[in-house]
C-alpha positions in Angstrom: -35.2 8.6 15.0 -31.9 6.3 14.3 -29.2 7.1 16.7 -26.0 6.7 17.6 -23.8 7.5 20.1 -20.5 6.5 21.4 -18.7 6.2 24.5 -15.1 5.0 26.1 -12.5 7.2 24.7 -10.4 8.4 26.6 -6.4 9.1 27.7 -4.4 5.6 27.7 -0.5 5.0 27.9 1.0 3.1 25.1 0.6 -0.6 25.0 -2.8 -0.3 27.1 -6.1 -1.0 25.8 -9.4 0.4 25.7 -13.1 -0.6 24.4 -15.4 1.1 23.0 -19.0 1.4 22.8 -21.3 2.1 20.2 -25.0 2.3 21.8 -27.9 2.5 18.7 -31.2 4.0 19.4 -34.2 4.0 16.8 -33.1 0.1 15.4 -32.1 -2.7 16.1 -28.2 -4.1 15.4 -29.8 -6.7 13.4 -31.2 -4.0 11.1 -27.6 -2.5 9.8 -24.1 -3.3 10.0 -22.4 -1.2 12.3 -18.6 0.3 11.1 -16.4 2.4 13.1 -14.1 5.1 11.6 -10.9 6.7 13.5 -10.3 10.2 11.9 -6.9 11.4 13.1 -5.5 14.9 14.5 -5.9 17.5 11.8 -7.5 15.1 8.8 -10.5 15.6 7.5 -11.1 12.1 6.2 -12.2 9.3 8.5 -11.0 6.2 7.8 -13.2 2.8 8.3 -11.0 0.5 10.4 -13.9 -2.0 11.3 -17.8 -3.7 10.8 -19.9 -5.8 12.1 -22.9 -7.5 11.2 -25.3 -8.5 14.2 -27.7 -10.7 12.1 -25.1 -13.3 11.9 -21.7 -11.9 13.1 -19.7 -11.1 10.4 -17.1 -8.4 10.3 -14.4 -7.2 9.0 -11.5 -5.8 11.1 -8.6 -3.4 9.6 -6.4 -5.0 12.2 -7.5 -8.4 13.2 -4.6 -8.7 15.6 -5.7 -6.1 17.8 -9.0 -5.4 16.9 -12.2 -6.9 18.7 -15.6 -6.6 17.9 -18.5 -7.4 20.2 -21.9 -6.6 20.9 -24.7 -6.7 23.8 -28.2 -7.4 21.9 -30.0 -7.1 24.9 -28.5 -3.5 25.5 -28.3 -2.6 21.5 -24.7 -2.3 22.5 -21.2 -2.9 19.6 -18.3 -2.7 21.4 -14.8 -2.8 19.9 -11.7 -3.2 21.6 -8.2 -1.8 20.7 -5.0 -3.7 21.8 -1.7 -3.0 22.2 -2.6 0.8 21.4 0.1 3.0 20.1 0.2 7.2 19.2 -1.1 6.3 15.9 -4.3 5.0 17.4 -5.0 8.6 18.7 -8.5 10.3 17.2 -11.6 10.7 17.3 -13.8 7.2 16.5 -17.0 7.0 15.4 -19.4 4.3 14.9 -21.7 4.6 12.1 -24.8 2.2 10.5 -24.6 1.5 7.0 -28.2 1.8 6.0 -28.7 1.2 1.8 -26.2 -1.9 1.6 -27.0 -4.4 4.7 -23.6 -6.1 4.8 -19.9 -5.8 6.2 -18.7 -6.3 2.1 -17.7 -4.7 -0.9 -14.6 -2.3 -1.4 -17.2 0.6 0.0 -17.1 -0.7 3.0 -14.6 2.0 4.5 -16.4 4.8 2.3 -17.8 6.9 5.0 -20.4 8.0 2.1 -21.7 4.8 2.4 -23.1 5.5 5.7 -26.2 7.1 6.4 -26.0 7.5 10.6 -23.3 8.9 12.7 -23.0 9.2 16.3 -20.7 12.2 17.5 -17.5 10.5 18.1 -15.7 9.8 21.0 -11.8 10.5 21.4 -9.4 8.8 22.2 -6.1 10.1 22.7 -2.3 7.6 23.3 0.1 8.9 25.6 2.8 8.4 27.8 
């Protein structure tokens, strides 16, 4: 059974950071790109801020100034790490594998539709 499940949200002050983690189960990262999606307060839509590819590191980042991606093979681990977070970082993130296209390409990419397994999310909320 492919699984996801994600970890690290939590309360953070403006300007802090935080990283989260993205722990697969079933397969390995070198299998399926890995994207995570924020969906905001009150939206229904999730919106793909980042992916990455284990087989050879690519990725793609939404913000590439504060985004970073990272992942622990060993643990079947992708972490990403927001910088500099502010209140419009605040959501619920979730990390998702794309399973029928096995790259971090096309405009699709942030087309939650595109991806087959979801882990439950994790929030994370910006605060003073």
């Amino acid at each position: 059974q492919l699984q996801l499940v994600e970890s690290g949200g939590a309360l953070v002050q403006p300007g802090g950071s935080l990283r989260l983690s993205c722990a697969a189960s079933g397969f390995s990262l070198d299998d399926y790109p890995i994207s995570w999606f924020r969906q905001a307060p009150g939206k229904e839509q999730r919106e793909g801020i980042s992916c990455f590819r284990s087989r050879d590191g690519s990725n793609w980042r939404a913000d590439e100034g504060r985004y970073t991606i990272s992942a622990d093979a060993a643990k079947n681990v992708v972490y990403l790490q927001i910088s500099n977070l502010a209140s419009e970082d605040t959501g619920t993130y979730f990390c998702a594998a794309r399973i029928d296209f096995p790259y971090c390409a096309g405009a699709e990419i942030t087309d939650p539709r595109e991806y087959g397994v979801w882990g439950q999310g994790t929030q994370v909320t910006v605060s003073s």
